[in-house]
MITIVO-268534 format. One record per residue: residue number from 1; x, y, z of N, C-alpha, C in turn. Coordinates in steps of 0.2 Angstrom, whole numbers, plus 5000, padded with zeros to 4 digits. Example, Ala and Ser with C-alpha at 12.3 -4.5 7.8 and 13.67 -1.06 7.14 Angstrom:
<kemis>
num;n_X;n_Y;n_Z;ca_X;ca_Y;ca_Z;c_X;c_Y;c_Z
1;5066;4972;5039;5062;4978;5039;5066;4984;5039
2;5064;4989;5035;5068;4995;5036;5064;5000;5039
</kemis>
This chain:
<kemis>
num;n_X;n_Y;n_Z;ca_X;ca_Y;ca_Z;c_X;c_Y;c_Z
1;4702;4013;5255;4709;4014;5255;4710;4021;5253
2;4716;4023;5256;4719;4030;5255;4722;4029;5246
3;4718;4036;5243;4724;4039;5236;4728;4044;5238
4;4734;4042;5232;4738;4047;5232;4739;4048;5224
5;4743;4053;5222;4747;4054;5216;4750;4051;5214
6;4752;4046;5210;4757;4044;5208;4761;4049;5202
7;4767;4051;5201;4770;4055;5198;4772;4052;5191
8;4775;4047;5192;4775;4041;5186;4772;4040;5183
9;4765;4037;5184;4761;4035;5180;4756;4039;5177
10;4758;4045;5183;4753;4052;5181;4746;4049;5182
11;4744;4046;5187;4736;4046;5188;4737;4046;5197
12;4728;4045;5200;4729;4044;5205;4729;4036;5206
13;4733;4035;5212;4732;4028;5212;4730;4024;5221
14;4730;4020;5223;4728;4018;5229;4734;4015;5233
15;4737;4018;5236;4744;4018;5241;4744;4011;5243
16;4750;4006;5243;4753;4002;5245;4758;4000;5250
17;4755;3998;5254;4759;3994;5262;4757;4006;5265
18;4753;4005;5267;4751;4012;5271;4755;4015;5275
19;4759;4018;5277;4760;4022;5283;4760;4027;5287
20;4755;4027;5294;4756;4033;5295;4761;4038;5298
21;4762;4043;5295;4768;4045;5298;4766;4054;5300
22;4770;4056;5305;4770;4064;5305;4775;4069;5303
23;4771;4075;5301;4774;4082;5297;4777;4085;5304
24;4783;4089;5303;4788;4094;5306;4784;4098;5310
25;4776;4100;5307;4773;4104;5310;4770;4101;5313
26;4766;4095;5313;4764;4090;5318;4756;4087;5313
27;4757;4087;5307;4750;4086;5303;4753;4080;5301
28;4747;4075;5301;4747;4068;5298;4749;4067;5292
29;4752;4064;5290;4750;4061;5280;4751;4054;5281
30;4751;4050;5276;4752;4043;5273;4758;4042;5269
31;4760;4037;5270;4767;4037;5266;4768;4029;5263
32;4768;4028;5257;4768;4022;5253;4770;4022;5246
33;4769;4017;5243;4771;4016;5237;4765;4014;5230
34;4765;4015;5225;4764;4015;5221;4761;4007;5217
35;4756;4004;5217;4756;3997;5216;4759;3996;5211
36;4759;4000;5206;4761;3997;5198;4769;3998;5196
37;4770;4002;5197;4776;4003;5198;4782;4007;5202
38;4779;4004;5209;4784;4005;5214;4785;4011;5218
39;4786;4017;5214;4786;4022;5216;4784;4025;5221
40;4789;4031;5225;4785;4030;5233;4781;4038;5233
41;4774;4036;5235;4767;4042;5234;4768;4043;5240
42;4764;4050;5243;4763;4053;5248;4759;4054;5247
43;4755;4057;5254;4748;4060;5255;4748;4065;5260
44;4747;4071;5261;4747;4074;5266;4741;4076;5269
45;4739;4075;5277;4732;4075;5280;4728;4070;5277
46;4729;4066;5276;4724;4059;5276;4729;4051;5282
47;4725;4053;5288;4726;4051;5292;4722;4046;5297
</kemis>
């Protein structure tokens, strides 16, 4: 599974409900949430 930052909880943590989505310039990233507390993480270029 894809990590992201989590901002909240200040560590890295492993993305929840995944999504791939694309950047403006056309580069991949991940988009989900935070298992612990909800918050929503990002990953850019892990695709």
């Amino acid at each position: 599974m894809a990590e992201a930052y989590c901002v909240k909880c200040r560590k890295k943590v492993e993305i929840k409900n995944p999504k791939k989505v694309k950047l403006k310039n056309g580069k991949p990233a991940l988009k989900g949430s935070c298992p612990k507390c909800g918050t929503g993480v990002f990953r850019i270029g892990a695709a």
